[in-house]
matplotlib code that plots the C-alpha trace (Angstrom):
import matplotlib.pyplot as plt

x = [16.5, 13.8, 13.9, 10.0, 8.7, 8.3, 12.4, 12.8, 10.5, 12.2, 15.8, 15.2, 13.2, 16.5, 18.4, 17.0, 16.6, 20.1, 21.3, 19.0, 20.4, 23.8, 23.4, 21.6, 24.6, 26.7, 24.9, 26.4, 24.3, 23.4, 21.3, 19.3, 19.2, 16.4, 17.3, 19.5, 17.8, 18.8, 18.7, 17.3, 19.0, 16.8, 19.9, 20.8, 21.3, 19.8, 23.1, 23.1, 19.4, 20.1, 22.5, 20.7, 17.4, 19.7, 20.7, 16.9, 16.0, 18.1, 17.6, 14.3, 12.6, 13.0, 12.7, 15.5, 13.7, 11.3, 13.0, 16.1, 18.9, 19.9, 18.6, 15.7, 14.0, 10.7, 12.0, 11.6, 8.8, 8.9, 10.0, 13.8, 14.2, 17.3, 16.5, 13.1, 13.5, 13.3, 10.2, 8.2, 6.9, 5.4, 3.6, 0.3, -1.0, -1.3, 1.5, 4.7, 8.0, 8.1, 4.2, 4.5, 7.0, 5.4, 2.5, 4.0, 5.1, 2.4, -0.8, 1.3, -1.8, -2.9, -0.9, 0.7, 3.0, 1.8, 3.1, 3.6, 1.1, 0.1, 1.5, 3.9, 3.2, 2.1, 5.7, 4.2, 2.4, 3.3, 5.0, 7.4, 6.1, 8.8, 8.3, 7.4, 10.8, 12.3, 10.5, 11.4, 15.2, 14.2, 12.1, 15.6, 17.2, 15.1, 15.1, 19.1, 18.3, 18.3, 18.1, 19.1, 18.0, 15.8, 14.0, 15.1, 13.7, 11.3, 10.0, 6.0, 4.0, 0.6, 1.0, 3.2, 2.9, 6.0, 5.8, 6.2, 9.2, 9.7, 9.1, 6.7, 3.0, 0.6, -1.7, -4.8, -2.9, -1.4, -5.2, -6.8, -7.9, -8.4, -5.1, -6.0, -2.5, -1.5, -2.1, 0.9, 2.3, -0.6, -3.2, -6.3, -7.6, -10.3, -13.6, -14.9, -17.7, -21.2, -22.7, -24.9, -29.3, -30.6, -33.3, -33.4, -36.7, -38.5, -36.1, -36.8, -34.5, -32.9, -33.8, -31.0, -32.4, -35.3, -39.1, -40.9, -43.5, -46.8, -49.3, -52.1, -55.5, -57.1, -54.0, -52.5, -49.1, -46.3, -44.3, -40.8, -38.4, -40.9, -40.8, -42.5, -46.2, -46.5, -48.2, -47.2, -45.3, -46.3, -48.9, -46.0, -43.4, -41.5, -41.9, -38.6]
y = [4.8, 3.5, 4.7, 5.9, 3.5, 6.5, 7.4, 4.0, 3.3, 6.2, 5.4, 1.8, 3.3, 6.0, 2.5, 0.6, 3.6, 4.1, 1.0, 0.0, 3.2, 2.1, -1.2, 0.6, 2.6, 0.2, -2.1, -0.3, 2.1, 2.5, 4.9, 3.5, 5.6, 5.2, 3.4, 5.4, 6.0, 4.0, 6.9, 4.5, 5.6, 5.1, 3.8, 0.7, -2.9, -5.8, -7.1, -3.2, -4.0, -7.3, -5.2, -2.5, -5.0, -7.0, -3.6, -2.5, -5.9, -5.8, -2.2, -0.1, -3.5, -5.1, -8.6, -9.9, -9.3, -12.4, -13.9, -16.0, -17.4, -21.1, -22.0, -24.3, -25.9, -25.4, -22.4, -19.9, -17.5, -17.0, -19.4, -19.4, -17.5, -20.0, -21.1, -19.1, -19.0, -21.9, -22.8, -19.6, -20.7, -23.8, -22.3, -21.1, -22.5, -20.2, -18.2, -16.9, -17.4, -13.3, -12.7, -15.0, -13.4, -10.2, -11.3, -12.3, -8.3, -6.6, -9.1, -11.2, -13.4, -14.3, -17.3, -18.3, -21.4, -24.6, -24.7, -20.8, -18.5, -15.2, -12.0, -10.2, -6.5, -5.6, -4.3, -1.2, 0.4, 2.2, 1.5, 0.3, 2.0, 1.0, 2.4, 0.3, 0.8, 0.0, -3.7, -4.4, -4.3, -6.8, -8.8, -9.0, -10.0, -12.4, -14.2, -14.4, -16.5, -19.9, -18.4, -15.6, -12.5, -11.1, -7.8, -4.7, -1.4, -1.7, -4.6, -5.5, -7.5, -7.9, -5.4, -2.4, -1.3, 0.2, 3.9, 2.6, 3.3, 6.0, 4.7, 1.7, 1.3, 2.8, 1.1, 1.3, -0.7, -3.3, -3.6, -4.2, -0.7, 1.1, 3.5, 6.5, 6.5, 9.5, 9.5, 9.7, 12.7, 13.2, 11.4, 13.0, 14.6, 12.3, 13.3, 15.4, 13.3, 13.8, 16.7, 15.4, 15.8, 15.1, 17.6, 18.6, 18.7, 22.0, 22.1, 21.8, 19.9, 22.3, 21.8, 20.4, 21.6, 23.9, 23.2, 21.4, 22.7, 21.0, 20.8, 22.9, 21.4, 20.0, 20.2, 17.2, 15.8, 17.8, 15.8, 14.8, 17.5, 20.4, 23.3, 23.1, 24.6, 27.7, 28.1, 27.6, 25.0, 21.5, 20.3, 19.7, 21.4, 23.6, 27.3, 29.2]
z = [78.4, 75.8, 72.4, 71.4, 68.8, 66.1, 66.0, 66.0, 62.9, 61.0, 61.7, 60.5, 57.4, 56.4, 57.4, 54.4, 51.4, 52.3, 52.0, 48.8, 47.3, 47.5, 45.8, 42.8, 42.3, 42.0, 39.3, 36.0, 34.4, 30.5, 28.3, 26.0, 22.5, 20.2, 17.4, 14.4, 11.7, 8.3, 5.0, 2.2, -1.3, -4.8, -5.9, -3.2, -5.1, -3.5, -1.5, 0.0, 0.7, 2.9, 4.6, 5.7, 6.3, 9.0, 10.5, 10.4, 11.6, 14.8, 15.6, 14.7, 13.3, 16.9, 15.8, 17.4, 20.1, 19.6, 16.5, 17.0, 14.3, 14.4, 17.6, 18.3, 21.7, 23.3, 25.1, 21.4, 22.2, 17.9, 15.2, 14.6, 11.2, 9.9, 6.7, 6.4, 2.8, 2.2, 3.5, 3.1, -0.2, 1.7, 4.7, 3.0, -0.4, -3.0, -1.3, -3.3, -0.7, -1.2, 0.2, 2.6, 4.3, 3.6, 5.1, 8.0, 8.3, 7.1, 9.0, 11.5, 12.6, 9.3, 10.0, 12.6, 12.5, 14.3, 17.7, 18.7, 19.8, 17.9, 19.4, 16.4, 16.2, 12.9, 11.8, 9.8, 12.6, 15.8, 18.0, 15.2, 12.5, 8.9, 6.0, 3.1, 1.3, 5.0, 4.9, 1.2, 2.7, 5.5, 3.0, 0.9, 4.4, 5.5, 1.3, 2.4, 5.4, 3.3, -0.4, -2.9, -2.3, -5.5, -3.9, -5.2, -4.2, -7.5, -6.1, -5.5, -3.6, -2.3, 0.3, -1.5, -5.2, -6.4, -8.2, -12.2, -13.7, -16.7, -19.8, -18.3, -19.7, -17.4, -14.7, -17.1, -20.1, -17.5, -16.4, -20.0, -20.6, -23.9, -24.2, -26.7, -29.2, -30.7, -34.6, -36.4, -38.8, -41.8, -40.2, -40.0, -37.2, -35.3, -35.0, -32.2, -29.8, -30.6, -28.6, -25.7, -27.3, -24.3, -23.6, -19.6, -18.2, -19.8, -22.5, -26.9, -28.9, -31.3, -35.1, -37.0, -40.3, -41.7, -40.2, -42.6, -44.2, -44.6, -48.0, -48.1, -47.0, -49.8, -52.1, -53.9, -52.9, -54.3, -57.4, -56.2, -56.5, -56.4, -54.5, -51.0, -51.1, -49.4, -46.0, -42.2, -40.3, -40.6, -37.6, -34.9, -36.0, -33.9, -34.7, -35.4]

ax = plt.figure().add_subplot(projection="3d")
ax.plot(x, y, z, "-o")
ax.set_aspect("equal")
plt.show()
């Protein structure tokens, strides 16, 4: 008896799922967990900070994903980050070791070393998204890759300003600005500002003092220290 081409398509088909489905199962499984989150304390020192930056840097960071440490060959997608400290200050003229390295966080292509392609997410933004206070502890990671760690969590660069500390002159002196002081105990009181004149449109200044009063017609100039002549208000005066 002959088998009709359609059963024999679909038993073939059930055949193969079957089969495919049993090999799946038996590759071992594993659940992949979003990265834990890292609680950054006002109070970490700078050897808690490369810590917690390696931590950051293998798990939310993702850059050993790309990045490898002390391994070289043609076959590195990004440089090898052994030693990076110790030629970060190199790479770009003009460059401190510190905002090089945050540059190559915070704008990735700005430069890119000779030899690799462009490609690094910008480290800041989705889809990794750290926090500035989470980079400052990678920053302090990556200065222990080939030299001492100096970031603290006070630390700036040209990317992040750190919040000023209590007691620290504000952002205007640091700029140049004129600071207003205090005066001290029996010092006199300083002057109020001048009240703005300027007339708006439609608007008389205000006298500051009596109208002056014009001689009569005809009359000879009044002595010096007489009293005034009588009569009106001097030819453009402002009447009262």
């Amino acid at each position: 008896m002959t088998i009709p081409h359609a059963p024999r398509i679909a038993v073939l088909v059930l055949a193969t799922t079957a089969f495919y489905g049993y090999v799946g199962q038996m590759v071992p499984q594993s659940e992949v967990q979003p990265p834990e989150e890292i609680a950054i304390r006002a109070d970490l020192t700078t050897p808690e900070m490369v810590e917690i930056g390696r931590e950051i840097s293998e798990g939310k960071g993702l850059c050993r994903t790309c990045h490898t440490i002390g391994q070289s060959g043609g076959a590195l997608r990004f440089p090898d980050l052994a030693g990076v400290a110790g030629r970060a200050g190199e790479r770009v003229p003009g460059l401190s070791a510190l905002d090089y390295l945050a540059q190559s966080l915070y704008e990735p292509d700005a430069f890119v070393v000779p030899g690799f392609n462009p490609g690094m997410p910008t480290i800041n933004r989705p889809p990794i998204g750290l926090t500035d206070q989470e980079i400052l502890t990678v920053l302090a990671y990556l200065e222990s890759l080939g030299g001492t760690p100096t970031v603290t969590l006070q630390t700036s660069h040209r990317y992040y300003a750190a919040p000023t500390a209590p007691g620290a002159a504000p952002p205007d002196a640091a700029a140049g600005a004129p600071v207003t002081t205090p005066a001290g105990p029996g010092a006199p009181p300083a002057a109020p500002a001048p009240a703005d004149q300027t007339p708006r449109p439609g608007e008389q200044l205000p006298l500051t003092g009596p109208p002056a009063r014009g001689a009569a017609p005809g009359a000879p100039p009044a002595a010096p220290g007489a009293a005034p002549a009588p009569g009106g208000p001097a030819r453009g005066a402002v009447p009262r």
